[in-house]
Structures are given as C-alpha cells and as structure tokens.
N, C-alpha and C positions, 0 to 999 in steps of 0.2 A: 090567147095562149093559155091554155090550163095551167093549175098548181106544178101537176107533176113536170110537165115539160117547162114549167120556168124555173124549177127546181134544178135539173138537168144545166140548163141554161148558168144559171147562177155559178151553179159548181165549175162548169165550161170557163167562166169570164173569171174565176178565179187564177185558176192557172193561169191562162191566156194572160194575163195582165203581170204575172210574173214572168212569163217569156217575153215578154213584147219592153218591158222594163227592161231586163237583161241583156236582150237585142240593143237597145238605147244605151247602154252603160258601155259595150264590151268597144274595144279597140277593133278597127277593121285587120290589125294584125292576129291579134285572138281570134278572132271568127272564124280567121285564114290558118290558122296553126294547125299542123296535122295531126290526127289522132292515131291512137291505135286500133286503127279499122280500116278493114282491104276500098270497103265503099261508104260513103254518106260520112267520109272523114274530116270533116270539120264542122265547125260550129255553124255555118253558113249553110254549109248542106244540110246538117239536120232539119235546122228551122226551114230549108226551101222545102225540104220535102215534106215536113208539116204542113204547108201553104198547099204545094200543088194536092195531097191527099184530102186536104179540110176539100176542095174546089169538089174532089172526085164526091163526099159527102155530102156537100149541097147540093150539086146534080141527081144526086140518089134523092134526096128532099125533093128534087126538083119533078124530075122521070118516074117516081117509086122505083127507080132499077139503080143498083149498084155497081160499080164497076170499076177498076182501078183504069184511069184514061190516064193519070200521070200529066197532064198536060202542065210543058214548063213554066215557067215562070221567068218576066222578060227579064225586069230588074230585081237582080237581090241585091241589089245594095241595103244597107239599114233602112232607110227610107222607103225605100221600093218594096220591100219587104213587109213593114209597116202597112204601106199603103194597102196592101194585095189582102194584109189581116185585115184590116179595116171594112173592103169590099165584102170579104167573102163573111165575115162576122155579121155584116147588115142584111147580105143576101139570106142567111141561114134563119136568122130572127126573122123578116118579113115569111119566108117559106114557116115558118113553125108559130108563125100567129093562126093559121086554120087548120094544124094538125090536129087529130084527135087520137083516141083510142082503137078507132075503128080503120083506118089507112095503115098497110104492110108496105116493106119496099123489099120487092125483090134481088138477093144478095145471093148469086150464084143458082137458083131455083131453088131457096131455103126462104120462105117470109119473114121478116123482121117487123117489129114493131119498131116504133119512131124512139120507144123507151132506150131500146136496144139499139139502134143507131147511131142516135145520139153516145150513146156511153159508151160504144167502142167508140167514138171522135175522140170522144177527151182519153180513153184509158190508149189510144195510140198518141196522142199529144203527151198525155204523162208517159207514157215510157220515152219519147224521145229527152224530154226536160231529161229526166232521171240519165238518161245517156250521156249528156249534155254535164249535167251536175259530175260525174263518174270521172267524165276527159276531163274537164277542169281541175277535178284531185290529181288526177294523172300527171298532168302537162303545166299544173304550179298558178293556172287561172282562177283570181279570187271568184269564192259563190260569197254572194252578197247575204246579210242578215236576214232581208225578209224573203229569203229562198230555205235558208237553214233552217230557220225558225217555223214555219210555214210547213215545211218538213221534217222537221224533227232532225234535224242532221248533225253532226259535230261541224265546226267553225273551218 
C-alpha cells in the first residue's frame, strides 16, 4: 500500500473507530429512537447504510466499476453490525494493498482515481456521523467526549 493511500486509510480508521465505539456505547433503545427524518431515521439506519454503501465501495475496489447495489444487510443488531465493519474494513485494506496511481474505477462513465474513491468513502461516512451527532442534540442522546472533542463540538 503506498504513502498516499495509507494516508487515506488512517484518516478512514479514524472516524470508523469513533462510530463503531459509539455503536458499542449507545442503547438498542437510542439506536431505535426516531428522528427527524421521512427515511434512514434512526441511528441503526444510518450506521446500516454506512455498512451496506462501504460493501457498494469495496466492490468498486473490487470490479474498477461503481455502483450503488445497496445490498442489505442481514443482521444489524450492534454486534452484527460490528461484525459486517469488521469484514468489509479487512476486505477494503487487502483490495488497496496493490492499488496504485495508475488504476481508475468507473463511477457512472466519469474515471475516479482510488484517491478519489477512497475520500468520497469517508466524506459519506462523515456526513452520516455528523447526522448522527445532529439527532442526538435533537432527541437529548449523549455525544460522548471523544466525538466532541475530535470534532470540535460543544458538549
């Protein structure tokens, strides 16, 4: 794996390890609490659909081709959830240990470098956290210290 794309990577596992904590901490009643949002209304749904999109991104690593397939996800429980980051974390690192400069992945008939890729992964994983962080002011759900801090957030 090169500099830049372990660089990418780093920044990736930073976040990720602040969701996947936060997933660990929260009550299955929190997770389950409704938001104020018509779809992807609770905390469970966010994080599934981080899961099933990250799969559609290692595919694209996988195919060079991109493509939202959405494929669900059986268990979201905490655990199941876990588990599914866990896979699809290991499958993304093995696929971007022979990435280089020179491999594009086709995203709608526009080529992407792997730079580029990559960094829409995490900047649609940060916008979900940041949704995430938002409902919880909202709906009176503590955000933990090294969520706020981490982000610059008020308490």
């Amino acid at each position: 794996m090169n500099n830049a794309i372990k660089g990418l990577v780093e920044v990736w596992e930073h976040g990720r390890d602040m969701v996947l904590k936060f997933l660990s901490e929260l009550s299955d009643n929190d997770l389950d609490k409704k938001l104020p949002r018509k779809e992807l209304n609770t905390i469970r749904a966010q994080i599934t659909e981080v899961a099933m999109i990250q799969n559609d991104y290692a595919n694209g690593l996988a195919t060079k081709t991109f493509n939202f397939d959405m494929e669900p996800i059986a268990d979201t429980s905490k655990q199941g959830l876990a588990a599914k980051f866990e896979e699809l974390d290991k499958k993304i690192k093995s696929l971007l240990e022979n990435y280089d400069d020179s491999q594009a992945i086709d995203w709608f008939g526009d080529e992407m470098n792997v730079y580029m890729h990559i960094a829409a992964m995490i900047g649609h994983e940060q916008m979900h956290l940041g949704q995430i962080i938002a409902f919880c002011y909202a709906t009176g759900i503590n955000v933990p210290d090294y969520i706020t801090e981490n982000m610059g957030l008020e308490g």
